[in-house]
C-alpha positions in Angstrom: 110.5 -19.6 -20.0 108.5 -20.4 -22.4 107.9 -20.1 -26.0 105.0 -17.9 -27.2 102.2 -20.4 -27.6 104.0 -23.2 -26.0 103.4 -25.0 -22.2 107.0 -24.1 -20.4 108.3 -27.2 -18.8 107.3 -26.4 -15.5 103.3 -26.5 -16.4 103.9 -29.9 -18.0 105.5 -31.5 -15.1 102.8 -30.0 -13.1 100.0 -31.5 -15.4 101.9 -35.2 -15.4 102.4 -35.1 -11.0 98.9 -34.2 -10.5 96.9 -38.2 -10.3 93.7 -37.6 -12.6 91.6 -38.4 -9.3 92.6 -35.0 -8.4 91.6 -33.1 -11.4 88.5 -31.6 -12.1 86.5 -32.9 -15.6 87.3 -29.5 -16.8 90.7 -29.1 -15.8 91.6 -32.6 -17.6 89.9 -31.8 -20.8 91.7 -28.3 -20.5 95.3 -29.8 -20.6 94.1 -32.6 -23.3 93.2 -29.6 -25.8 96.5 -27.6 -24.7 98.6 -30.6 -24.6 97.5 -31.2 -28.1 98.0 -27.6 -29.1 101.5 -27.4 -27.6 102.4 -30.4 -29.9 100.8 -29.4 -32.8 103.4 -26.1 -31.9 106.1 -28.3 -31.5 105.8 -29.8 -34.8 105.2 -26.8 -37.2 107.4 -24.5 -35.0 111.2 -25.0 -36.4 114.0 -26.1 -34.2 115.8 -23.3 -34.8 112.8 -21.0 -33.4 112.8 -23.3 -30.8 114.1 -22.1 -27.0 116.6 -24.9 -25.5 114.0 -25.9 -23.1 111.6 -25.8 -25.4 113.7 -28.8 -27.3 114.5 -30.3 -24.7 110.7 -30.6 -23.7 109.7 -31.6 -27.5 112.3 -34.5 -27.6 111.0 -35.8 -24.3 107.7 -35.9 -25.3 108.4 -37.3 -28.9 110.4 -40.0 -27.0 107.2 -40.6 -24.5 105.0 -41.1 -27.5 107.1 -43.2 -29.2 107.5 -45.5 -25.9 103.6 -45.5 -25.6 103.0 -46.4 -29.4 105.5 -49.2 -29.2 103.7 -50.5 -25.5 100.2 -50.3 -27.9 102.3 -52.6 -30.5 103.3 -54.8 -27.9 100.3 -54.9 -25.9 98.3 -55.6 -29.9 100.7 -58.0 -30.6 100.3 -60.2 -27.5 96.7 -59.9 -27.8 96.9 -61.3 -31.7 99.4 -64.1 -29.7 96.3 -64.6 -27.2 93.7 -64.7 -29.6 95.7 -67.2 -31.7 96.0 -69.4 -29.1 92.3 -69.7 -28.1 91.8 -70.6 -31.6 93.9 -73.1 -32.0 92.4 -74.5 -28.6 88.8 -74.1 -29.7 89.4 -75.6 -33.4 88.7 -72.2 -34.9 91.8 -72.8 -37.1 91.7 -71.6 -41.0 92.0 -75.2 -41.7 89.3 -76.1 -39.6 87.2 -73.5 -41.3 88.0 -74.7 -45.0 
């Protein structure tokens, strides 16, 4: 069960299952606003308030964002690596620019 105000785990998994090809326009933008909702919950809402699954559905989460924003810091590093390179192969050097 859920918390009040808060998507039980069973919804979630539901929402994640489901390929987006299979979802209406509405239906995705739905869980976009109450997937940001829930986690807006999940941050103000104090552990101690918090339902075991509840926590155990926050920490998951926390850990998938964190994941994501370190694949974005990867994938924006190897692009600065990428661009880098095709300077240096084009001339487009700061020292070639000075």
């Amino acid at each position: 069960m859920s918390d009040i105000g808060r998507k039980g785990l069973g919804e979630q998994a539901s929402e994640k299952v489901t390929p987006q090809s299979q979802k209406s326009t509405f239906q995705a933008a739905s869980e976009n606003v109450t997937g940001a909702g829930d986690k807006i919950m999940g941050a103000v809402q104090p552990s101690g308030d918090k339902s075991t699954t509840q926590k155990v559905g926050d920490s998951t989460r926390s850990n998938a964002d964190d994941a994501q924003s370190e694949g974005k810091g990867i994938l924006g590093s190897a692009k600065d690596t990428l661009s880098s390179a095709a300077d240096t192969v084009t001339g487009k050097t700061n020292e070639a620019t000075s």
